[in-house]
Phi, psi and omega in degrees: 000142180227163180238158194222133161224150196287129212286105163350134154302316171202168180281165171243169196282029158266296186278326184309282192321305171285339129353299182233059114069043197247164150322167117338315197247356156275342190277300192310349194262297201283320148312304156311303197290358169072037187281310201266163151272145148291182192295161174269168182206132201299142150323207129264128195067017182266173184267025145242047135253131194281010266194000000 
């Protein structure tokens, strides 16, 4: 049996870190220092607001 699995809409501050391939607490050190920007997050009426 195999799974297929479905490809993210976008990353989360998990998978984003692990991605480019940081530590846990280097992506959190680079994020508190605003090195990284936070995630963007939808508008109210864009069509990823679940809302």
């Amino acid at each position: 049996m195999t799974t297929t699995l479905k490809p993210l809409a976008d990353y989360g501050p998990i998978q984003f870190g692990t991605r480019i391939a940081f530590s846990q607490w280097q992506f959190e050190r680079a994020l508190r220092l605003e090195l990284i920007p936070a995630a963007d997050r939808p508008r109210p009426g864009d069509a990823l607001d679940p809302g």
